[in-house]
C-alpha positions as CSV (number, residue, x, y, z in Angstrom):
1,X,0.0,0.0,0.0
2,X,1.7,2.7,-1.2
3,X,5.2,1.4,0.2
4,X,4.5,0.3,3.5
5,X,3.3,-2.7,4.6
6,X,0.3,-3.5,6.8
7,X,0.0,-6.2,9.0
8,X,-3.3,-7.4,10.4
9,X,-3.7,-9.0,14.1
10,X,-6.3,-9.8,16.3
11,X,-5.3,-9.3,19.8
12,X,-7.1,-10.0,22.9
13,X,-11.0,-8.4,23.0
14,X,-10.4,-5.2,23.8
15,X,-13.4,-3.8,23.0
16,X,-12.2,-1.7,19.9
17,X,-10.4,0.4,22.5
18,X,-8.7,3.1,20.6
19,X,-9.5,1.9,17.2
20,X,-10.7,4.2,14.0
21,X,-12.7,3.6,11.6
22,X,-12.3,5.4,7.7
23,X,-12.9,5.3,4.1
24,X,-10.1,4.2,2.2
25,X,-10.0,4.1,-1.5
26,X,-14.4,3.1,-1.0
27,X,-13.3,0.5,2.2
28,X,-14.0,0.7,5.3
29,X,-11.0,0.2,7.7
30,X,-10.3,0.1,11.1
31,X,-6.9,0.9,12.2
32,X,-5.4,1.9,16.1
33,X,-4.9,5.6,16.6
34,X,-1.3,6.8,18.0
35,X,-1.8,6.1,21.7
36,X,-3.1,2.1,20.8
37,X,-0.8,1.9,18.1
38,X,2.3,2.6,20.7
39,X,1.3,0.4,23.2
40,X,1.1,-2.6,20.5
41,X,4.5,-1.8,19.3
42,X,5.8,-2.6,22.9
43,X,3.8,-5.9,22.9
44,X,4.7,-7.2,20.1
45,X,7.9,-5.4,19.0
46,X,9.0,-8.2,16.0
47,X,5.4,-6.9,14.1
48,X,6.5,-3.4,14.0
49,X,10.2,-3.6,12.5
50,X,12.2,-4.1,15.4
51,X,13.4,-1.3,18.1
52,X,15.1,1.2,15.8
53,X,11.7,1.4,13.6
54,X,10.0,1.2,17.4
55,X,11.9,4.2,18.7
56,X,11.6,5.8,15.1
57,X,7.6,5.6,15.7
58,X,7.8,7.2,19.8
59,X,9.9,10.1,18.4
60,X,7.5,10.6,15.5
61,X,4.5,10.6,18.0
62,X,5.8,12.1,20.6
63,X,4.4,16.2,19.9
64,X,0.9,14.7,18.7
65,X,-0.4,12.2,21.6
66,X,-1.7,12.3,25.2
67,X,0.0,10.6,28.2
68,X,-3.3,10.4,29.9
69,X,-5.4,8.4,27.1
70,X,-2.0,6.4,27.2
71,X,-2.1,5.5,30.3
72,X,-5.8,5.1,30.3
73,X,-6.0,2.7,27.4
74,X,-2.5,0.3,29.3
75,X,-4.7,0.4,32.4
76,X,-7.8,-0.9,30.4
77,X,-5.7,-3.5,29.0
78,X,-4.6,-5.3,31.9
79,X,-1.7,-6.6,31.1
80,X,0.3,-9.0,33.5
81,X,3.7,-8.2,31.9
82,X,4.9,-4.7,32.9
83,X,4.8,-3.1,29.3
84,X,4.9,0.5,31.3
85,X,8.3,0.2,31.9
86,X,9.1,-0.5,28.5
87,X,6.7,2.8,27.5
88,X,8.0,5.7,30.1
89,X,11.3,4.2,29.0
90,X,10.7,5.1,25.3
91,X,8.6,7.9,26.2
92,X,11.5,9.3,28.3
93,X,14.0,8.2,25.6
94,X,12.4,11.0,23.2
95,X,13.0,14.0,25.8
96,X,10.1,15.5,25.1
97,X,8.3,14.6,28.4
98,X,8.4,15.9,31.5
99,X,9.1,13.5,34.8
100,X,6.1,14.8,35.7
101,X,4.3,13.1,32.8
102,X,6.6,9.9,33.3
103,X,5.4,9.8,36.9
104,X,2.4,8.2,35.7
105,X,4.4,5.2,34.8
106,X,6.2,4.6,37.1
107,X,3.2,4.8,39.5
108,X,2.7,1.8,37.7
109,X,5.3,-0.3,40.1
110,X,8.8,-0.9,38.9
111,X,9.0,-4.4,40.7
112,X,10.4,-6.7,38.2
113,X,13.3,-6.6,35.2
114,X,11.8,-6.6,32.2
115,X,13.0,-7.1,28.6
116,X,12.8,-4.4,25.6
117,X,12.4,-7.1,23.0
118,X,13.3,-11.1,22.6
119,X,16.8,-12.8,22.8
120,X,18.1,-9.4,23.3
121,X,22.6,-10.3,23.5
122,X,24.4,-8.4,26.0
123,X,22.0,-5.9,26.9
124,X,22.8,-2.5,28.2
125,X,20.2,-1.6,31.4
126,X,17.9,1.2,32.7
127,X,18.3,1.2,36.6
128,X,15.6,3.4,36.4
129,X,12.8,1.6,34.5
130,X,14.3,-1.9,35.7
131,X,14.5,-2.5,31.6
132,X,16.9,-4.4,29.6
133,X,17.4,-2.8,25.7
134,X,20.0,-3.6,23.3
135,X,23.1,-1.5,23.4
136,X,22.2,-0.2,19.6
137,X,19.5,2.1,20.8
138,X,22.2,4.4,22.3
139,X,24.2,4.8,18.9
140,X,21.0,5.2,17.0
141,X,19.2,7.5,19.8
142,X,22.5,9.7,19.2
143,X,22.4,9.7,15.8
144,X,18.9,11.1,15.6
């Protein structure tokens, strides 16, 4: 589709939370908006490109979404694994976010390690969040 590649997933029943629905070339489509679409990335990073094209997407969002519906769609999805680790890190990664507005993560619980993508290889790691992330995202976050 006009050079980029969609990939379609059913997830768990969420209700349609955050989802859009428009007109596309006389279809109807239904698509996640920014805030959903961020959240899914960190679930399932291997769908989205990997971390570099996951980072990419958190700078590229960063000036156009809300921390609150954010935070209001992770807490409606329940999720066992601590994903908001993985988002204030990324979210905190872009700079553009106060710790005020990071708070609301880590209000969360920072309990447990957690993993910023599968058979990650000598992993560099965030005291803060508790996270593990490949070294890589340091070159590339200061290269862009």
């Amino acid at each position: 589709m006009n050079g980029y590649e969609v990939v379609l997933i059913n997830g768990k029943k969420t209700n349609n939370l955050g989802t859009i629905q428009e007109f596309y070339e006389g279809n109807l489509i239904t698509f996640t908006d920014k805030e959903r679409t961020l959240i899914d990335i960190i679930v399932r990073p291997d769908y989205s490109g990997g971390i570099h094209e996951i980072i990419k997407a958190f700078q590229m969002a960063s000036d156009e979404i809300s921390i609150n519906k954010l935070n209001a769609y992770y807490m409606n999805l329940k999720y066992i694994y601590p994903y908001h680790q993985a988002l204030g890190f990324l979210l905190e990664m872009t700079g553009k976010f106060s710790e005020n507005k990071l708070k609301t993560f880590r209000e969360h619980g920072i309990k447990f390690d957690f993993y910023l993508g599968y058979k990650l290889k000598d992993p560099s790691y965030n005291t803060k969040w508790k996270l593990f992330y490949p070294k890589e995202v340091e070159s590339y976050l200061e290269r862009n």
